[in-house]
PAZAPA-4460 file (N, C-alpha, C; in steps of 0.05 Angstrom, whole numbers, plus 32768, in hexadecimal, padded with zeros to 4 digits):
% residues 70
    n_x    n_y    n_z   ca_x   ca_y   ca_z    c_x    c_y    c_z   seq   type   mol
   8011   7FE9   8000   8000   8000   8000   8012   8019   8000     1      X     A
   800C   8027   7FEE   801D   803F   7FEE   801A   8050   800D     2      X     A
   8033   8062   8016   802B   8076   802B   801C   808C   8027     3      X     A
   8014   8095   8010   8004   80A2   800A   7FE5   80A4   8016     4      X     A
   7FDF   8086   8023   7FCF   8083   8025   7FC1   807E   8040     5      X     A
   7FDD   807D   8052   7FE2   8079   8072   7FD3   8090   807B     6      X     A
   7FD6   80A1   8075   7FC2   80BB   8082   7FA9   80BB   8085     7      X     A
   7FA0   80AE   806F   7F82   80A9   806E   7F75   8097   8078     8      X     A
   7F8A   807D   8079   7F86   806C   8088   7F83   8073   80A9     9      X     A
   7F9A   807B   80B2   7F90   8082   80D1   7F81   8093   80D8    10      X     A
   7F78   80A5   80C9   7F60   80B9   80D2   7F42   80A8   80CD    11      X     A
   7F45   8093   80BC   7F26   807F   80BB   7F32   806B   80D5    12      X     A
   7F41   8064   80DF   7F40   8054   80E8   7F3E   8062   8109    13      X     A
   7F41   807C   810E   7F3F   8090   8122   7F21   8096   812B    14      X     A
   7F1C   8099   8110   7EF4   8095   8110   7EEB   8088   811E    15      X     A
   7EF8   806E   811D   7EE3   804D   8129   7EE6   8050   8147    16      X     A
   7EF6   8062   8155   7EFB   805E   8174   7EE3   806D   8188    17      X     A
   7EDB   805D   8198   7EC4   8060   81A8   7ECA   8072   81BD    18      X     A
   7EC6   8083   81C7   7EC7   8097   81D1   7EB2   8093   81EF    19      X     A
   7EC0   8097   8209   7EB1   8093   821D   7E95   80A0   8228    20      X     A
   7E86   809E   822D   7E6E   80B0   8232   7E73   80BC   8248    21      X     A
   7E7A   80D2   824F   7E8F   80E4   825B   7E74   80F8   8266    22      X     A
   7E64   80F6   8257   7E49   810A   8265   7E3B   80F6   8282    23      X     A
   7E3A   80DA   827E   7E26   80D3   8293   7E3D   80C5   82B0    24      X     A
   7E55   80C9   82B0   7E6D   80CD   82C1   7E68   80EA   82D0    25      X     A
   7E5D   80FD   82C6   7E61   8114   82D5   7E4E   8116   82EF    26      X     A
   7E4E   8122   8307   7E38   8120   831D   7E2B   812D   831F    27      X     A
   7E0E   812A   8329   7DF9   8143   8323   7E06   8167   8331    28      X     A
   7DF9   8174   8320   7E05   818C   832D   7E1A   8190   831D    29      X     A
   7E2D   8182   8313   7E47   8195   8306   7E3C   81A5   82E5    30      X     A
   7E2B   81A6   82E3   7E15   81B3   82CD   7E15   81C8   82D3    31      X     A
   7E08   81C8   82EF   7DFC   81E8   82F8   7E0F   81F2   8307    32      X     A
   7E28   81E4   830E   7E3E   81F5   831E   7E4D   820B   831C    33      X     A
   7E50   821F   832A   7E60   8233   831D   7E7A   8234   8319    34      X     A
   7E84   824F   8306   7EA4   8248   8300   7EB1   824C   831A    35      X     A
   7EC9   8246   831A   7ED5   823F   8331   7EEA   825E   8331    36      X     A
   7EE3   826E   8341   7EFB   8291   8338   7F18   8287   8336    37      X     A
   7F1B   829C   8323   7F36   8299   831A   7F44   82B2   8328    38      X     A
   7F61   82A4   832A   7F7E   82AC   8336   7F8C   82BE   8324    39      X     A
   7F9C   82D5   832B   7FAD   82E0   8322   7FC5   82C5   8323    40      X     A
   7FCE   82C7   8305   7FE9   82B0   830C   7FFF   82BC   8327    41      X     A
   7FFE   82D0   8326   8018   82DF   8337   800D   82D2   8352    42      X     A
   7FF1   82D2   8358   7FF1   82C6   837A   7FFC   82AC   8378    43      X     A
   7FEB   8299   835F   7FF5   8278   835E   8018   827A   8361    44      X     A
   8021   828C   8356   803A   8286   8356   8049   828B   8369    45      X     A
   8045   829D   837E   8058   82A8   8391   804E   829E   83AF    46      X     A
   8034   828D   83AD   802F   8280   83C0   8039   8267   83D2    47      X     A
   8034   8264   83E4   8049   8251   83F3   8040   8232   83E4    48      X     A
   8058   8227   83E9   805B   8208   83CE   8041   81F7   83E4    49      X     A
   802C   81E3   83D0   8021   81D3   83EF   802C   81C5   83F0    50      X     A
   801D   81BB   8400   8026   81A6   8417   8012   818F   8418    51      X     A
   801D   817F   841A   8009   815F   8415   8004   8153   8436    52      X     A
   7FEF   8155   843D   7FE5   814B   8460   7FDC   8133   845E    53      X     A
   7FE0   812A   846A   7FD5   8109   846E   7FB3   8106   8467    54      X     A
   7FAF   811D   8475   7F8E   811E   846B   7F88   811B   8451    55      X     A
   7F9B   8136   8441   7F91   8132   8428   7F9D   811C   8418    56      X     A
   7FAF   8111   841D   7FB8   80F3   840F   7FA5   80D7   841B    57      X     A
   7F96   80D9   8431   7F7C   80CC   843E   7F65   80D0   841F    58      X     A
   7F66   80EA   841F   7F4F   80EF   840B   7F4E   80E8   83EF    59      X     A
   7F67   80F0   83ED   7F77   80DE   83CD   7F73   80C6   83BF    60      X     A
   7F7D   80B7   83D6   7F7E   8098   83D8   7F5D   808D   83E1    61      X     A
   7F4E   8093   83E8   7F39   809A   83E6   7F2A   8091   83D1    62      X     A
   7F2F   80B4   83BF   7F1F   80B2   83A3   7F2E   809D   838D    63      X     A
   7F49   809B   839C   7F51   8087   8382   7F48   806E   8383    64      X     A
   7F41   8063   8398   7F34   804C   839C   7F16   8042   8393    65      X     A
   7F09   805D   83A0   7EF5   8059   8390   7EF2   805A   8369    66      X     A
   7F01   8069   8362   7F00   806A   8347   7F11   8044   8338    67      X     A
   7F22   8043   8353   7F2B   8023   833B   7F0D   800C   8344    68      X     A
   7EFD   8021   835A   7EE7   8000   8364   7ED2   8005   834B    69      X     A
   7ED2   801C   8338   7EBC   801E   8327   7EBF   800B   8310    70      X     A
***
């Protein structure tokens, strides 16, 4: 098969890929939620580095669990 023809080929074959239903994953409410305010970069940047608490690595490990039990 000529290369000529590779291009065309992977853009039909790009076609056939199923795509997740990414709308009925979301939780009620994130529809009607509001935007979340935005930051001057200069605060993000000059602000103190975080810091990771046991709590929030509790919470982490957490959601990660639940997402591999789905």
């Amino acid at each position: 098969m000529p290369m000529r023809f590779l291009p065309a080929l992977l853009l039909c074959l790009s076609a056939c890929a199923e795509f997740p239903e990414l709308d009925a994953t979301a939780t009620p409410g994130v529809a009607t939620a509001a935007y979340p305010q935005l930051l001057p970069l200069e605060t993000l940047l000059d602000g103190p580095a975080p810091r990771a608490t046991p709590d929030l690595r509790a919470g982490v490990e957490g959601r990660a669990a639940s997402l591999r039990a789905r």
